[in-house]
Each structure stands twice: as C-alpha cells, then as structure tokens.
MARMI-305095 format. One record per atom (N, C-alpha, C): x, y, z; residue number from 1; chain. Coordinates in Angstrom, 1 decimal, m for minus. Atoms other than C-alpha are relative to their C-alpha. Layout:
// MARMI-305095
- px py pz k c
- X Y Z NUM A
...
// end
This chain:
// MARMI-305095
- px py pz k c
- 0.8 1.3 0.0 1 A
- 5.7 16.1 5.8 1 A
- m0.1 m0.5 m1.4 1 A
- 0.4 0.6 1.6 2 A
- 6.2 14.1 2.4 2 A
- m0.6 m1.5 0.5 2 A
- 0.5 1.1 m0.4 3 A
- 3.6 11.4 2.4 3 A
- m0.7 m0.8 m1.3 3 A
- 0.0 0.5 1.1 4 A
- 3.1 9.1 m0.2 4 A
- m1.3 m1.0 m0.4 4 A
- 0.7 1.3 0.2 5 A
- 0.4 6.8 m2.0 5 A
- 0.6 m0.6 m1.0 5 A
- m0.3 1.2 0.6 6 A
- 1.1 2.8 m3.3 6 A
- m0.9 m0.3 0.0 6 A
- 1.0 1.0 0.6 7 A
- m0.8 1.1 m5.5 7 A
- 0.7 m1.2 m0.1 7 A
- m0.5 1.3 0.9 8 A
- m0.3 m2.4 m6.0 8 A
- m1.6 m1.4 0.5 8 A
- 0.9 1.1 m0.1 9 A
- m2.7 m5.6 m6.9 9 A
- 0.2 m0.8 0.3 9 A
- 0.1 1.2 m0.4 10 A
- m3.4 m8.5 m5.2 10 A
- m1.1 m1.2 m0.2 10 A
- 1.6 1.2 m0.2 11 A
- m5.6 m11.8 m5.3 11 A
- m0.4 0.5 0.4 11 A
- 1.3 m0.4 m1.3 12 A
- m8.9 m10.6 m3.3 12 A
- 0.4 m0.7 0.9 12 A
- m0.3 1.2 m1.3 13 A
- m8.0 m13.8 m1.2 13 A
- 0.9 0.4 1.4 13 A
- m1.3 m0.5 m0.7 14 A
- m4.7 m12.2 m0.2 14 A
- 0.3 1.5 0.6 14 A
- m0.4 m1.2 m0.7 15 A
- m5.5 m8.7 0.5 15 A
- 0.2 0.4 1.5 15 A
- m0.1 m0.8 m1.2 16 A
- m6.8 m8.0 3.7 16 A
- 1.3 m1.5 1.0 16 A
- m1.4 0.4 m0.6 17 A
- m3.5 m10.4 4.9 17 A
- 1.5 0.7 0.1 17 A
- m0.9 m0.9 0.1 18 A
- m1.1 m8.2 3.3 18 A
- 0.0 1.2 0.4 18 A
- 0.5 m1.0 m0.5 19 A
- m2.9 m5.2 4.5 19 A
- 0.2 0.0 1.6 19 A
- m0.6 0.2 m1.4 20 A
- m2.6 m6.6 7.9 20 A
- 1.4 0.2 0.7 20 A
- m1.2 m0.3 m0.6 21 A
- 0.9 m7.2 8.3 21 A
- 0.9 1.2 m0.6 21 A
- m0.4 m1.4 0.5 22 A
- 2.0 m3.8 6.5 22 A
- m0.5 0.8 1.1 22 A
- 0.3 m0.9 m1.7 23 A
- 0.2 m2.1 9.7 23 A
- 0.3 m0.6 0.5 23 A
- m0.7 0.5 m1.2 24 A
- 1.5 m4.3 12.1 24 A
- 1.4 0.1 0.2 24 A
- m1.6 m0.2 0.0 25 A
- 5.0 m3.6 11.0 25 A
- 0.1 1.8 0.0 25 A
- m0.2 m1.5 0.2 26 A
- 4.1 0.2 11.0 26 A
- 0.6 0.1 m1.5 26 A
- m0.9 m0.7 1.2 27 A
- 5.1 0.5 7.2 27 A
- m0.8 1.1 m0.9 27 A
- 1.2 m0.8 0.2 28 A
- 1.7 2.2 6.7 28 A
- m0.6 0.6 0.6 28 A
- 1.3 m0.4 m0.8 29 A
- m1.0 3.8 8.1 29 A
- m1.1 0.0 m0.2 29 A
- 1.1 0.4 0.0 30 A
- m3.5 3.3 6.5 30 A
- m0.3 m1.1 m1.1 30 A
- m0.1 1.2 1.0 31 A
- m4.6 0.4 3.6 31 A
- m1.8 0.4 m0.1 31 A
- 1.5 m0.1 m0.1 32 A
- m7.9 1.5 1.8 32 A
- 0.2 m1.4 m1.4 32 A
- 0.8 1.5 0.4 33 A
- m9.2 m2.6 0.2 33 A
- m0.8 0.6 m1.3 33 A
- 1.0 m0.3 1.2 34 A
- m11.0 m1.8 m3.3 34 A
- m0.2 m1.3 m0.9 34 A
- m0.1 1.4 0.6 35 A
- m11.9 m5.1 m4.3 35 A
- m1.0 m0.2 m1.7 35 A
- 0.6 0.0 1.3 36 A
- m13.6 m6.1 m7.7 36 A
- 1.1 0.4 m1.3 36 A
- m0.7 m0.8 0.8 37 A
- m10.7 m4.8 m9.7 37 A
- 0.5 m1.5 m1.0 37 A
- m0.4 1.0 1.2 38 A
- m9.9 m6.9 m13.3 38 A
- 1.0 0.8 m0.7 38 A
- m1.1 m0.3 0.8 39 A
- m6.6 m6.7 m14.3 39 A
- 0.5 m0.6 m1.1 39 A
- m0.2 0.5 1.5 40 A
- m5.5 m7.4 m18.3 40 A
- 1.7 1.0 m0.2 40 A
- m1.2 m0.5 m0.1 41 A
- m2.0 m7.3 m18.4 41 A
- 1.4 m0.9 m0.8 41 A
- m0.6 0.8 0.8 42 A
- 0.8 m9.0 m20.7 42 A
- 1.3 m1.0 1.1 42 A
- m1.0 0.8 m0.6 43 A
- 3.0 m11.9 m19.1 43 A
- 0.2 m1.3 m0.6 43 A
- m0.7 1.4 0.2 44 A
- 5.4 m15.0 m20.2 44 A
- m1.2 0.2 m1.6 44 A
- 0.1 m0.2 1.2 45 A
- 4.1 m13.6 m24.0 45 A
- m1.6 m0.3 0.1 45 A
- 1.6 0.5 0.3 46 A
- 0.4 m13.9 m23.4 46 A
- m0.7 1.2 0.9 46 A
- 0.7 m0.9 m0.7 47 A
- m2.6 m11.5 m22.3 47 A
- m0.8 m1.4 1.2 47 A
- 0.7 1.0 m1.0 48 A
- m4.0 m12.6 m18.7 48 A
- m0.7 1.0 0.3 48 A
- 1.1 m0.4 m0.9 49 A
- m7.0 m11.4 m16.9 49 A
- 0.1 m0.5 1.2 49 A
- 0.2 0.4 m1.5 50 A
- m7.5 m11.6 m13.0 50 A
- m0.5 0.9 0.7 50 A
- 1.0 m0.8 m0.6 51 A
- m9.7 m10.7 m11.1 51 A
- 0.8 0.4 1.1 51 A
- m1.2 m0.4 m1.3 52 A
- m7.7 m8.8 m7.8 52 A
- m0.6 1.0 0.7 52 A
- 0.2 m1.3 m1.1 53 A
- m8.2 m6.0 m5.0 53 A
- 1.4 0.8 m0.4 53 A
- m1.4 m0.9 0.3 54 A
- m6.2 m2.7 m5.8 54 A
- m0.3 0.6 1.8 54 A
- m0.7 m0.5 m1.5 55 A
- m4.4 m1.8 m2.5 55 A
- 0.0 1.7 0.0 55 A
- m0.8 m1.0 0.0 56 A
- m4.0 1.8 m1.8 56 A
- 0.7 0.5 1.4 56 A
- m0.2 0.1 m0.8 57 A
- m1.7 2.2 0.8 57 A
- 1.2 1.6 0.5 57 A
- m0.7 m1.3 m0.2 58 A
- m0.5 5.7 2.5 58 A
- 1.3 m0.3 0.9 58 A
- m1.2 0.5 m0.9 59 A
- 3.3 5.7 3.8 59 A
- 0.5 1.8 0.2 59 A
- m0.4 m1.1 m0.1 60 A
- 5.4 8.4 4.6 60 A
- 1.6 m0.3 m1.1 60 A
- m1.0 0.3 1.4 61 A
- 8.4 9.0 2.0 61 A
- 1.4 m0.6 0.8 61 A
- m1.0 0.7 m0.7 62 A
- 11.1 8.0 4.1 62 A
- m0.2 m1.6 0.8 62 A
- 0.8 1.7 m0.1 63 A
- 9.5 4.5 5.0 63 A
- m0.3 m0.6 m1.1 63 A
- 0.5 0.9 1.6 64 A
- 8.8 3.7 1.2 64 A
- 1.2 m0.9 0.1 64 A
- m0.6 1.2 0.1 65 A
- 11.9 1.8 1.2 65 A
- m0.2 m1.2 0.9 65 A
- m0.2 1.4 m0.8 66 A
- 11.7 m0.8 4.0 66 A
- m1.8 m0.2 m0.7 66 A
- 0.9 0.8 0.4 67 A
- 7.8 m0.8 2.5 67 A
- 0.2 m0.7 m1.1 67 A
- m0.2 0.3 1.1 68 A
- 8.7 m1.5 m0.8 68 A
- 0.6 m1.8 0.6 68 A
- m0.9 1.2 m0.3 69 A
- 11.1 m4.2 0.8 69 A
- m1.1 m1.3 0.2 69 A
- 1.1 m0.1 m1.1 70 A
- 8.4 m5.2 3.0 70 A
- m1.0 m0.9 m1.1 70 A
- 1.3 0.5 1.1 71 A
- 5.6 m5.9 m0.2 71 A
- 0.9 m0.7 m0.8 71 A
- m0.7 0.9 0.9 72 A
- 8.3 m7.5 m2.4 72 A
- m0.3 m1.4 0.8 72 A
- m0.2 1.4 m0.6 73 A
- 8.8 m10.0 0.4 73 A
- m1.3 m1.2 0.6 73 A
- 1.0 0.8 m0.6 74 A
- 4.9 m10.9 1.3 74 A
- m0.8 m0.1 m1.1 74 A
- 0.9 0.1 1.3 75 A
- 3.6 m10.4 m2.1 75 A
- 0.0 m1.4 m0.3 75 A
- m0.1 1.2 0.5 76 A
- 2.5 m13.6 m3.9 76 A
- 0.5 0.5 m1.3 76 A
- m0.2 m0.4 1.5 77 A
- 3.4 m12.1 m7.5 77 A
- 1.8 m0.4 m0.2 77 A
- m1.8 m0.3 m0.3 78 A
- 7.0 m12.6 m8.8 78 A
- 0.1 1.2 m0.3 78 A
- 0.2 m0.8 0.4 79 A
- 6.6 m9.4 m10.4 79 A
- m1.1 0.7 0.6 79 A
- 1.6 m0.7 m0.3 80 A
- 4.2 m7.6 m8.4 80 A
- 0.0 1.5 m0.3 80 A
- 0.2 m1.8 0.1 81 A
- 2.9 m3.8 m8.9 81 A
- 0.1 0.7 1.3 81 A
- m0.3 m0.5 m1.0 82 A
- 4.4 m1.6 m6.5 82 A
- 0.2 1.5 m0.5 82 A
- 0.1 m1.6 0.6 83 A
- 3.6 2.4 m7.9 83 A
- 0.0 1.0 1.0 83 A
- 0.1 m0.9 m1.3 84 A
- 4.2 5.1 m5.2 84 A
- 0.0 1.6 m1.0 84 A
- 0.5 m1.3 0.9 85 A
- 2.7 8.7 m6.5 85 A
- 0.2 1.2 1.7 85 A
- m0.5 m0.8 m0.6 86 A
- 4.1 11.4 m4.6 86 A
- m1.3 1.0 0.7 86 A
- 0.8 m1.0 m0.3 87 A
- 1.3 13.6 m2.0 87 A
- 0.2 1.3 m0.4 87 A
- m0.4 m1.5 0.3 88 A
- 1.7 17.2 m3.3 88 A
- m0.9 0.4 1.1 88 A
- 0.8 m0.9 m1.2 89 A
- m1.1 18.7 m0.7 89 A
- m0.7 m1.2 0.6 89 A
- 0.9 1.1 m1.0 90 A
- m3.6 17.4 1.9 90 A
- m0.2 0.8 1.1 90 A
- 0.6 m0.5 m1.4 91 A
- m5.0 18.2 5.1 91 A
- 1.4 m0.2 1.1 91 A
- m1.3 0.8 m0.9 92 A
- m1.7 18.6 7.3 92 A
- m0.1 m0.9 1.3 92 A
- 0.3 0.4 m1.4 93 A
- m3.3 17.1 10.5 93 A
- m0.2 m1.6 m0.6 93 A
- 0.4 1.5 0.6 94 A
- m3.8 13.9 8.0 94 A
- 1.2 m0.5 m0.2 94 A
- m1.3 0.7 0.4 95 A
- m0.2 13.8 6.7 95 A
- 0.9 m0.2 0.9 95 A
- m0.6 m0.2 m0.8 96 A
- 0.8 14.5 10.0 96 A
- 0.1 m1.8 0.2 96 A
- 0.6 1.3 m0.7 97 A
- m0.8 11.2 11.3 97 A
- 0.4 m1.0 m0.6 97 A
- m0.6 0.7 0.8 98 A
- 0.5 9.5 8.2 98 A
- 1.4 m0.6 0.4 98 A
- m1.5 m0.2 m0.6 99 A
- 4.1 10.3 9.2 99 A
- 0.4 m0.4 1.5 99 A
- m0.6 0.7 m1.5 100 A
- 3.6 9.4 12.5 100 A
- m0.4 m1.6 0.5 100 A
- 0.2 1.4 0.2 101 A
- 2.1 6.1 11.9 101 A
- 0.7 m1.3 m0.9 101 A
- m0.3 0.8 0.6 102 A
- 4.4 4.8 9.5 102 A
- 1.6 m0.5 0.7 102 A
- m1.1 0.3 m0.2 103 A
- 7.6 4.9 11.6 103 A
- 0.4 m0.9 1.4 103 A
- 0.0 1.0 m0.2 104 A
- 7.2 2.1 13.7 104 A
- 0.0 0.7 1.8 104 A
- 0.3 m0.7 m1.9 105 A
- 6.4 4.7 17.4 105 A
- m1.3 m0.1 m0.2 105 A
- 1.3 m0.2 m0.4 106 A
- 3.3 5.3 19.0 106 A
- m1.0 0.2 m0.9 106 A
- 1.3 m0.7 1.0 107 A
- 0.3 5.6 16.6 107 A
- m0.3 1.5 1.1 107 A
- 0.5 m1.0 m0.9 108 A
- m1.2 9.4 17.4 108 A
- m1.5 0.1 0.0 108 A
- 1.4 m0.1 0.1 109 A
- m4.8 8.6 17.1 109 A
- m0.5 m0.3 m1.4 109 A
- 0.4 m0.1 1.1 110 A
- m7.4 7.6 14.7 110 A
- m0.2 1.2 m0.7 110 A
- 0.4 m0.6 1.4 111 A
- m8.3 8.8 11.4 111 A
- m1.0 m0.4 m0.8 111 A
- 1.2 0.6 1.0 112 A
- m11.5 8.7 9.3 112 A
- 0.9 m0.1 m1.6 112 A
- m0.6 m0.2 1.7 113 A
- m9.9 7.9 5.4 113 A
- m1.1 m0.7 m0.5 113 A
// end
C-alpha cells in the first residue's frame, strides 16, 4: 500500500470546488480544507502575498499521475503548487481505504481523518 500526501494552494473561494471534483473523479480520498493560510512567494520579478487555503489531499501512489493531471487542469494558477511527500507508515486499515478510494471502484466505507 504506497499512499501519498499533496499539498497545493488555492484562493479560499476556490477550495472546497476543487476538493469536490478531485473526490468525485476518485483521484482522492480524502481533502483535509485548512483555510487562513498567507502565502509570500516570488512571481513575474516581484514578492506577492495571498491569502489561500492549503489543500492536503491523500492519493494512492499509482493515481498521483492522472491526479496531478487532474489539478493542473482545474487549478486557477498558471503555475500552481502541486508537492506530493511520500507516506512511509500509518495505520494500514487507513492506507488501505486510501488505496481503495482513489481508484475510481467502490468506496470501502468511511473514515474519521
């Protein structure tokens, strides 16, 4: 079971939409919303600030590509942040659920995250 977390920021406006259809395409399973996040970051030679929601969104490792695909294509950013950090351990009955939620079959039940 290799199961992965992505970070990436969005407008607040725009999360819980992108969070929506990433579970409705199964490319996730779960999308934890952490809103308040102020990002300072260099673009087109200048420092910007923006206020945003950091996504954290659990996949399974063999699904990161169509997600990646997936967030390129619904992102508003032209450049958006798309960081995927590799699960080393976990609760297997969690990564299980991960794995079986991200590949577009039957969800196997909820999960408290």
């Amino acid at each position: 079971m290799a199961a992965l977390i992505v970070f990436t920021t969005v407008p607040a406006e725009q999360a819980q939409r992108l969070a929506t259809a990433l579970l409705e395409q199964h490319l996730v399973a779960c999308v934890n919303v952490l809103p308040g996040v102020r990002s300072l970051y260099h673009w087109e030679g200048r420092i910007e600030s923006t206020e945003e929601s950091l996504l954290l969104l659990k996949c399974s490792n063999d699904g990161y590509p169509q997600l990646q695909s997936a967030l390129q294509a619904l992102h508003p950013y032209e450049v958006p942040e798309i960081i995927a950090v590799p699960i080393s351990a976990g609760l297997p009955a969690y990564l299980n659920w991960v794995e079986q939620n991200c590949r577009g079959g039957e969800p196997i039940g909820a999960a408290s995250v």
